[in-house]
C-alpha positions as CSV (number, residue, x, y, z in Angstrom):
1,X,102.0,66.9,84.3
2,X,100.2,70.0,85.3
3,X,103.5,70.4,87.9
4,X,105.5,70.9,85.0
5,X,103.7,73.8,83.4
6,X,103.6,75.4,85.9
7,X,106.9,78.2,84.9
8,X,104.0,78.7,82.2
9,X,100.8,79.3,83.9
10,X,99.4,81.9,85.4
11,X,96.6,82.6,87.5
12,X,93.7,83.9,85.7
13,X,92.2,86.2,88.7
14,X,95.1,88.0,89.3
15,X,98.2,86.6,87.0
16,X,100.3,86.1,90.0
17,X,101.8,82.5,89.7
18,X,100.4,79.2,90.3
19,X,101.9,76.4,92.6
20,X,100.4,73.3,93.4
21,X,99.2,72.3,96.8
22,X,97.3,69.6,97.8
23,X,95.4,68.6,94.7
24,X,94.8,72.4,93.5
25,X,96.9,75.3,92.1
26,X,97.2,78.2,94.2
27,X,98.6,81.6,93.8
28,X,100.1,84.0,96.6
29,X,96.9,85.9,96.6
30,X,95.3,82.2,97.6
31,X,93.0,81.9,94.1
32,X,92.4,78.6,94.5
33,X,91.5,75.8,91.7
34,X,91.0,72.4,92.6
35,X,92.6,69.2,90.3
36,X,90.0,67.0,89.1
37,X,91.3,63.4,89.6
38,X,91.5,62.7,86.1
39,X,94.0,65.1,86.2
40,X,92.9,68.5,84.5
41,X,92.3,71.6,86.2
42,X,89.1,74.0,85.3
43,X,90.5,77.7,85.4
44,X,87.2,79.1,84.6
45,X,86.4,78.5,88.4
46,X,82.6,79.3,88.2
47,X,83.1,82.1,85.2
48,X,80.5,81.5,82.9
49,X,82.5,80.5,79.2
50,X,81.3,82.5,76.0
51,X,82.3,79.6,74.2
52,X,79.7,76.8,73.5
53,X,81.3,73.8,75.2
54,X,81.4,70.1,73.6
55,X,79.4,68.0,75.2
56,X,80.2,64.1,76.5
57,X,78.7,62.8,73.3
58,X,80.7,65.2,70.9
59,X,83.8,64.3,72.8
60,X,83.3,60.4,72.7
61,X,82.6,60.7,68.9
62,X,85.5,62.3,67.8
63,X,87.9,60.3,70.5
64,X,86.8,57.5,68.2
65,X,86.5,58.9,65.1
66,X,90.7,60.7,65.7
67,X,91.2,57.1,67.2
68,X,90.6,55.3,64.4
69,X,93.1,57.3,62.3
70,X,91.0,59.1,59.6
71,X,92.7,62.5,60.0
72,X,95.9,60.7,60.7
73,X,97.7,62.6,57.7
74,X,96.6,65.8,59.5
75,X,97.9,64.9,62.7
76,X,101.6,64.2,61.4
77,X,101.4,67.7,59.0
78,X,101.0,69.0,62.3
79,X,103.9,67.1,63.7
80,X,106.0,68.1,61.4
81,X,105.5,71.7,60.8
82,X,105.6,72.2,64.5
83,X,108.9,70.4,64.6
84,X,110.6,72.6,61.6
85,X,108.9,76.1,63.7
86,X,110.4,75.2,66.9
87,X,114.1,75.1,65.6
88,X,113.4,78.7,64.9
89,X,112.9,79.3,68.5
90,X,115.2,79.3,71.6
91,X,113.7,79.5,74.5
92,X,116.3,78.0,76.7
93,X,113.5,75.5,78.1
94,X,112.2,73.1,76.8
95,X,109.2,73.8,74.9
96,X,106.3,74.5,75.0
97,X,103.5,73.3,72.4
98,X,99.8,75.0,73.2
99,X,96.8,73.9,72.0
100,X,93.4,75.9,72.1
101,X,90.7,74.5,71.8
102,X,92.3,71.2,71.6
103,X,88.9,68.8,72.3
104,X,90.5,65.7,73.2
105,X,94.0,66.7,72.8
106,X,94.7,64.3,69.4
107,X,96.8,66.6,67.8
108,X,99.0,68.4,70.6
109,X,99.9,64.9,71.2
110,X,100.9,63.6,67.8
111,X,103.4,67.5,68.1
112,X,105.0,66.2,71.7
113,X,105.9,63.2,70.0
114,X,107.7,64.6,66.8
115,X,108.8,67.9,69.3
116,X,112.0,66.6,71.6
117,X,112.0,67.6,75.2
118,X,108.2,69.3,74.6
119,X,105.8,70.2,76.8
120,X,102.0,70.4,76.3
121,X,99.2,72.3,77.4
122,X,95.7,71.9,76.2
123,X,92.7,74.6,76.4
124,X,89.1,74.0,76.0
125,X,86.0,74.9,77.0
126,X,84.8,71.5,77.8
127,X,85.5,69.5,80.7
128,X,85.2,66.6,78.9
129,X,87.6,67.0,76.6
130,X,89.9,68.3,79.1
131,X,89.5,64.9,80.4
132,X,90.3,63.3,77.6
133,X,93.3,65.8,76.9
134,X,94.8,64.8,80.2
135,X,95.0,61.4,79.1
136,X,96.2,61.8,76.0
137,X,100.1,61.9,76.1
138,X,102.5,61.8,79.2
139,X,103.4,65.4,78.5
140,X,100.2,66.9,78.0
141,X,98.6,69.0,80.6
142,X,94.4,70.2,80.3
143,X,93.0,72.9,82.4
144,X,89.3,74.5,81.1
145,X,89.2,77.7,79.6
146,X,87.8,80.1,77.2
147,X,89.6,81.1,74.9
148,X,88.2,84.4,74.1
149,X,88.7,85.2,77.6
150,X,92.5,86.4,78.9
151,X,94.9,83.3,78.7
152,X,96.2,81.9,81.9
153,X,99.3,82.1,80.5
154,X,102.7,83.7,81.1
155,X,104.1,86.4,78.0
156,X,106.1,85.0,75.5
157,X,106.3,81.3,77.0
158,X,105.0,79.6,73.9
159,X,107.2,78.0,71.3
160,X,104.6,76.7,68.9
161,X,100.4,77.0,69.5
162,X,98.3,74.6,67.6
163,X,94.5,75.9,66.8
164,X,92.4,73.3,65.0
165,X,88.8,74.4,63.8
166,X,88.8,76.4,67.1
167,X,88.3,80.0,68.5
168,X,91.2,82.8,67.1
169,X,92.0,85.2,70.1
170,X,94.6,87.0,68.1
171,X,95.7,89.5,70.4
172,X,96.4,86.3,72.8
173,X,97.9,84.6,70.0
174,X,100.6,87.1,70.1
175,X,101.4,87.7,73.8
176,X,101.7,84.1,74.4
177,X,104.2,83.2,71.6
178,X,107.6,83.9,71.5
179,X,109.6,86.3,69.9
180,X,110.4,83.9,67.1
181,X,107.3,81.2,67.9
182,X,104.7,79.9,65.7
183,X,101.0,79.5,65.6
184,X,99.4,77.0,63.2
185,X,95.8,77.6,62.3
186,X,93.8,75.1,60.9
187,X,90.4,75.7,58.8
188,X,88.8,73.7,56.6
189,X,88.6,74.3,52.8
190,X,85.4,74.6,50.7
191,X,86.2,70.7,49.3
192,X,86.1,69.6,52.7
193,X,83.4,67.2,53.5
194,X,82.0,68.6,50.4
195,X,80.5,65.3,49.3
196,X,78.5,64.9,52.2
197,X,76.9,68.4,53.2
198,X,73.9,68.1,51.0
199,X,72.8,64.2,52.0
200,X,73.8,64.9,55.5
201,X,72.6,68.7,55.4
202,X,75.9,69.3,57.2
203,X,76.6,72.9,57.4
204,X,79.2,73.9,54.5
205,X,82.2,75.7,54.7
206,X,81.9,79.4,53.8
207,X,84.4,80.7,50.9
208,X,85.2,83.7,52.5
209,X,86.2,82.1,55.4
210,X,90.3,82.2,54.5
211,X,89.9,86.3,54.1
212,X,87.2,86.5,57.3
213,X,90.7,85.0,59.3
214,X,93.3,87.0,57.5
215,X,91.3,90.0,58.7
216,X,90.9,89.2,62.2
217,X,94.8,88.3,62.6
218,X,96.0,91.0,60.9
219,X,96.6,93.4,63.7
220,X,98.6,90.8,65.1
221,X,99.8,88.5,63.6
222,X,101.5,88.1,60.1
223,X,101.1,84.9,57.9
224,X,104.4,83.3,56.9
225,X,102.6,81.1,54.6
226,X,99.8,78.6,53.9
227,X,99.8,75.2,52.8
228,X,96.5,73.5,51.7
229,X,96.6,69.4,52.9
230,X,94.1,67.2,51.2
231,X,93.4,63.3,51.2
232,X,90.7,61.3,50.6
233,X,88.5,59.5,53.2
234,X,86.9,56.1,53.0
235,X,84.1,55.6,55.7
236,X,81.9,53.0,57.4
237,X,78.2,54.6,58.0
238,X,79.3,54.5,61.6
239,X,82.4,56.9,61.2
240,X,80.1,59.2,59.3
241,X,77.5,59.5,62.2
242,X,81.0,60.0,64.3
243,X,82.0,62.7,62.3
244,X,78.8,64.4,62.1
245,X,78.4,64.0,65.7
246,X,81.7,65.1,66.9
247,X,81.5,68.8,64.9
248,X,79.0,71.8,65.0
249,X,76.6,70.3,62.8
250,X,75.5,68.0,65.6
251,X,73.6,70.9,66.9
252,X,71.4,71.2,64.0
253,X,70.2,67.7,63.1
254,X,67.8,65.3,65.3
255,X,68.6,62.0,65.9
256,X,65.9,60.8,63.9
257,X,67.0,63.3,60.8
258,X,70.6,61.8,61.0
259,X,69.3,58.1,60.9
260,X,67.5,58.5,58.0
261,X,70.2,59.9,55.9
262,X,73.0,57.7,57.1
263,X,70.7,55.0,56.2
264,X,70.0,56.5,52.6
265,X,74.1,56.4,52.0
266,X,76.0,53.2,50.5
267,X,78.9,51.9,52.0
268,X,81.6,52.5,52.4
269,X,80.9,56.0,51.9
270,X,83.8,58.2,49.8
271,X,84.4,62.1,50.8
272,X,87.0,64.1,51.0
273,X,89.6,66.0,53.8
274,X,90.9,69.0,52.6
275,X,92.4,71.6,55.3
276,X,94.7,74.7,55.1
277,X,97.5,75.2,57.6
278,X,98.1,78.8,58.1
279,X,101.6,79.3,59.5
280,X,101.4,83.1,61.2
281,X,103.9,85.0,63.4
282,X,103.7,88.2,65.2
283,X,103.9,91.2,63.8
């Protein structure tokens, strides 16, 4: 899949363009970065990432926890928002969905299939969820990367960019997208998982976080509007451990912590998804 991106990489030493030779991507100035076998390609090349990666565990948990379906009605919002924003654009190629920081590539997949004719790239920092990413739909290519490092990616070459609960690099936002292309941000809203952050001591969502991300996108980008999705969730004790394990509130509980208070809940355990979907365009 990677081969077929390649009109849309670039190469992140020197931004000369990427061919692929031999189980690596090479550009005329002979930057070289090898293909894993599972078919994902780490541009970061020995560049130390500012972003804390996922680890193995946080990637396994939320494969299963996406897997089973729980953010399902995320995942087709998604879909279809990113199918109405592409027939704004024309590209004259087929398109191009991106997704940064797109862990194990769930959602850029549940876009390729609503999208006709789309292609896919996913971006994170972790290998392992580049791994997983690779895997995840026939059209879906994963490479490594930081995301608040330069994109290796070509101007204007992005139809529609996905960002789910991951890093904003605004002013890559809007070189990457097209004239008329769309980027859909996803945060979570104060209700979300509200009924579990004090039992769990998961980390809560801040109120200002909606105006904190107005005001880093403002210089370039412009919302078009927001839409606020929320459904209920009905959970085995074992989804809930997936869910805490898979987000940034595993970093802050020990195993034995966590055990205790997944054994103090009654199942099946009730909370609550509630998102906003920022639709933005360049200014």
């Amino acid at each position: 899949m990677l081969a077929d991106l390649l009109d849309v990489l670039r190469c992140p030493v020197c931004a000369g363009r990427l061919e692929q030779r031999a189980g690596a991507l090479q550009c005329p100035q002979r930057h070289t970065f090898d293909v894993a076998r599972q078919g994902y390609v780490n541009l970061l090349a020995g560049v130390a990432s500012r972003t804390t990666a996922d680890t193995a565990d946080m990637v396994r948990a939320r494969d299963e926890f996406l897997t089973a379906g729980h953010y399902g009605p995320l995942a087709a919002r998604l879909a279809d928002d990113a199918a109405s924003a592409h027939r704004g654009t024309d590209s004259g190629t087929d398109p191009v969905v991106l997704d940064v920081g797109a862990g194990t590539g769930y959602y850029a997949a549940a876009v390729l299939d609503r999208v006709p004719r789309s292609r896919g790239l996913a971006m994170d920092a972790s290998k392992f969820a580049a791994r997983q990413a690779a895997r995840a739909h026939p059209r879906l290519a994963a490479a490594v990367w930081d995301a608040w490092r330069p994109w290796p990616v070509r101007d204007e070459s992005v139809a529609v960019l996905l960002n789910v609960f991951a890093p904003r690099n605004a002013a890559e936002f809007r070189r990457v997208l097209l004239p008329a292309g769309t980027a859909l941000v996803v945060t979570p809203t104060p209700a979300h998982l509200a009924e579990l952050v004090e039992p769990l001591g998961l980390l809560a969502v801040d109120r200002q976080k909606d105006e904190r991300l107005e005001h880093g996108l403002a210089s370039h980008l412009g919302l078009d509007h927001r839409e606020e999705l929320t459904f209920p969730l009905t959970l085995a004790s074992a989804d809930v451990e997936r869910l805490v394990r898979m987000g940034p509130s595993s970093w802050h509980i020990d195993e034995a912590t966590l055990a205790a208070r997944l054994a103090a809940l009654d199942e099946p355990v009730h909370a609550t998804a509630s998102f906003n979907i920022g639709h933005y365009r360049r200014r």
